[in-house]
N, C-alpha and C positions, 0 to 999 in steps of 0.2 A: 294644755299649755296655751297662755293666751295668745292671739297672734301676731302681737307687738313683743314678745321675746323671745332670746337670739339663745339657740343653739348650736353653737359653731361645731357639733357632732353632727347636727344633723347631714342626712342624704339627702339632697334635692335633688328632683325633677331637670331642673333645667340651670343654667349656668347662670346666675344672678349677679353683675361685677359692679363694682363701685359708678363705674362708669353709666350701666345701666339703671342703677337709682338715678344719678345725677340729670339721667334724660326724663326720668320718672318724676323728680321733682319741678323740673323746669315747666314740664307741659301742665302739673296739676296745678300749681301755682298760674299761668298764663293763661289757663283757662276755666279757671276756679277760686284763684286768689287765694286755695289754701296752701298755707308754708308747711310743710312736712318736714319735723325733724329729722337729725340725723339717726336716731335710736329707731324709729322707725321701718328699717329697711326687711328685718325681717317680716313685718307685718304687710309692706309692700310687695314681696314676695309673693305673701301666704294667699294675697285677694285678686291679683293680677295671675300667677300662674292657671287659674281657675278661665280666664277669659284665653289666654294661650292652647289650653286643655279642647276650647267650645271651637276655637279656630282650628285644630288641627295643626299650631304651629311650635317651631322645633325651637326658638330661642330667641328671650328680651327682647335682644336687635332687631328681628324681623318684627314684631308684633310694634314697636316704637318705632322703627322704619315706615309702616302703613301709616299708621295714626298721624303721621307729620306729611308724607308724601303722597298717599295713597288717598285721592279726595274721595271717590266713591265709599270705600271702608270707612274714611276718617268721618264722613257726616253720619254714618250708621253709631260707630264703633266709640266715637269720643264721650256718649252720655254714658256709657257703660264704662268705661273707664272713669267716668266720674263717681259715678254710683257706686264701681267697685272701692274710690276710694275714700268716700264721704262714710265717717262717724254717725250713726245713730243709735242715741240714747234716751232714751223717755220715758216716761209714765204719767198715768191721771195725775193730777194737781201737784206733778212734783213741785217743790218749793211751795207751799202754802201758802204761805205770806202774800205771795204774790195774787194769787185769787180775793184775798180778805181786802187788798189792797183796793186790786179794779172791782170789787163790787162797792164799796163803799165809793170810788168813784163814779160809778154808775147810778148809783141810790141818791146821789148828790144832785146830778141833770150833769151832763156833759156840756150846756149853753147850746146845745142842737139837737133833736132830733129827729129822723132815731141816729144812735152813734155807729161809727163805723172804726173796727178795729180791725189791724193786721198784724197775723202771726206771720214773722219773718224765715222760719225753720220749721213749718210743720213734721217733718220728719211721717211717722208713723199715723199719726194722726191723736193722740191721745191730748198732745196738747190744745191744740184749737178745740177739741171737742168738750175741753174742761173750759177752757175758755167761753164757749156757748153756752156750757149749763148756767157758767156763772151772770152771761148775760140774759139767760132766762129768767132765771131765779133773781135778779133784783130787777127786771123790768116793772111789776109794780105796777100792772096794769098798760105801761103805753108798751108802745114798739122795742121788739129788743135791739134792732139791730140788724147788721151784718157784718160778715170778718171773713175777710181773706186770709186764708191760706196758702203758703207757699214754700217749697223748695227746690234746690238745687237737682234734687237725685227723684228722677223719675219714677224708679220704683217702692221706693217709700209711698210717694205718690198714691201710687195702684193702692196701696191695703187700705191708706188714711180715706178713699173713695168709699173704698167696699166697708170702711167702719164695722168689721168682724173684730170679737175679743175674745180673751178668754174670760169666762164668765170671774172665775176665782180673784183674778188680778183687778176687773172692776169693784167686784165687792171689796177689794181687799184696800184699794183706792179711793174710792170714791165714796163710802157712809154708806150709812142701813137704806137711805131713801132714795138716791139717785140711781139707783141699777133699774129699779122698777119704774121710775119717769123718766128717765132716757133710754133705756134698753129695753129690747125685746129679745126674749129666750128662747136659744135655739130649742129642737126637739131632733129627736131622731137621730139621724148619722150626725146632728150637729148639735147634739145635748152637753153642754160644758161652755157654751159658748154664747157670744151677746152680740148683737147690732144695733148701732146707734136709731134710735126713734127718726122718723122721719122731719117731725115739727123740730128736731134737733140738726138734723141733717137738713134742711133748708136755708139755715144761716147762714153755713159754711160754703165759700165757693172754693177751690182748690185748683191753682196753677204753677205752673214751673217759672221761676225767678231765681237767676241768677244773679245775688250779689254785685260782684263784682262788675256786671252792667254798670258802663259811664250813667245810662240814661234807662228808668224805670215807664213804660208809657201804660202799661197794664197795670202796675200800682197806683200814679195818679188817676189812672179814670176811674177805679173803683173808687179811690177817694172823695172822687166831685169835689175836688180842693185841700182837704185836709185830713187826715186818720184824727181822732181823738184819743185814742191808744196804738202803741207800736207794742209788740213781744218780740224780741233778738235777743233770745239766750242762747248761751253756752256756742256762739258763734265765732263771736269775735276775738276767741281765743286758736283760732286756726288760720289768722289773718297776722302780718308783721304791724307795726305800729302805724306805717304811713297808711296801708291802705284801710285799717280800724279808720281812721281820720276821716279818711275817703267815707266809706261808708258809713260814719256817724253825721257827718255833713250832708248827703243825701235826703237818710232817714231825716235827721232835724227839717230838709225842704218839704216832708211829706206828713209831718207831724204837728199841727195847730197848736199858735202858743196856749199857754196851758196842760197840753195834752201828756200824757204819762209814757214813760219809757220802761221798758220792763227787760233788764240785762240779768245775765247768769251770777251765778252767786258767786263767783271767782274773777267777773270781770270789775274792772275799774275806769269810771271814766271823769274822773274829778278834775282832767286836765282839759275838757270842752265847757268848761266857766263860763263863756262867754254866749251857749245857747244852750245848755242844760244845769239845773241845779237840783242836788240829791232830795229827796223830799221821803224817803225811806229805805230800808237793809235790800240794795241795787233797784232801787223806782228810782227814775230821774224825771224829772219835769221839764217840758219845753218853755224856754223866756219868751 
């Protein structure tokens, strides 16, 4: 069963009451910006009892109690409660289009370089690292580049570092030719599986950035002034409409006019007119 569906049979663990979501949505939203719906609660449940479980602690209250009062636990404790509650979903060059897009913007000249591009949800790592082949493969002789990577949930983090896969899901991803110029195959107790090439792995820098920050000081200094590409998919659908706003305002201060936007295939942002305009199926362009 997935862990966003409600079995009101079921037995829990521990005593889950409306009240204790409602403290559950306040702090993830306050300190994450994501809005957690109401359908959600069993899947709040399913990922949180787990952190209850590693504490030794007896119910919601007391675990929600720490996190808000208890400063020593709450600076340990509140990235893991973010982690437990952050969505991740990925694969190599999900959405296609979007690769076909930024290489043929890169094959173009960016007006600088080399270009610097940031993924705003690395998640796992699959996407940025589709992202660097695709700025290897149209460099064309000059520089490819560099691209930050980044997200909210530190553990995601850790794997996107160690660039381990399984081999099957590359191949299955990525074409006949890319497994064998960005990967290297495991052997032995690690035969089935792939790690990103090192001249692939060089591009990539990887840090935690939280959204929802008023003020980004680790994205503009990677920038040295401007990204010529942003990627913020499938984000800004776990954000309400003001703080989308918030954070499309940002992005747009870190993003060089001209420079390309790259949102989730479900998001829409046709009502920021006045500093993005569509230029393809979710590419937006900086004015």
């Amino acid at each position: 069963m997935p862990d966003d569906a409600f079995d009101p049979a079921e037995r829990r663990e521990y005593e889950f009451r409306k009240a204790d979501f409602d403290r559950v949505r306040a702090l993830i939203r306050q300190r994450a910006g994501i809005h957690l719906a109401e359908h959600k609660q069993n899947m709040v449940y399913s990922r949180l009892s787990r952190r209850l479980r590693v504490h030794a602690m007896h119910s919601f209250t007391e675990y929600l109690d720490r996190i808000e009062h208890d400063v020593p636990f709450s600076q340990t404790e509140t990235q893991e409660f973010v982690n437990a509650l952050t969505t991740n979903l990925t694969s190599f060059f999900r959405e296609a289009h979007h690769f076909d897009a930024l290489a043929e913007f890169l094959r173009a000249g960016t007006g600088r370089e080399p270009p610097k591009i940031w993924c705003a949800a690395a998640s796992t790592g699959e996407e940025p690292y589709s992202i660097a082949m695709t700025m290897l493969e149209s460099a064309a002789g000059r520089a490819p580049g560099k691209l930050l990577a980044s997200d909210i949930d530190t553990g995601v983090l850790e794997t996107a570092v160690r660039g381990v896969y399984r081999l099957d899901a590359v191949q299955r991803a990525c074409g006949p030719t890319r497994p064998s110029r960005f990967f290297l195959r495991g052997t032995g107790a690690n035969e089935g599986f792939v790690r990103v090439r090192p001249d692939l792995a060089r591009l990539v820098e990887f840090a935690q950035v939280n959204l929802l920050a008023t003020d980004w000081p680790l994205v503009r200094q990677f920038a040295g002034g401007a990204f010529d590409a942003v990627f913020c998919r499938n984000v800004m659908i776990y954000f309400d409409k003001s703080t989308q706003r918030e954070i499309m305002a940002r992005i747009a201060g870190v993003l060089r006019p001209g420079g390309l936007l790259f949102v989730g295939h479900s998001e829409n942002f046709t009502d920021c007119r006045d500093t993005f305009v569509l230029r393809g199926k979710t590419v937006y362009q900086r004015l």
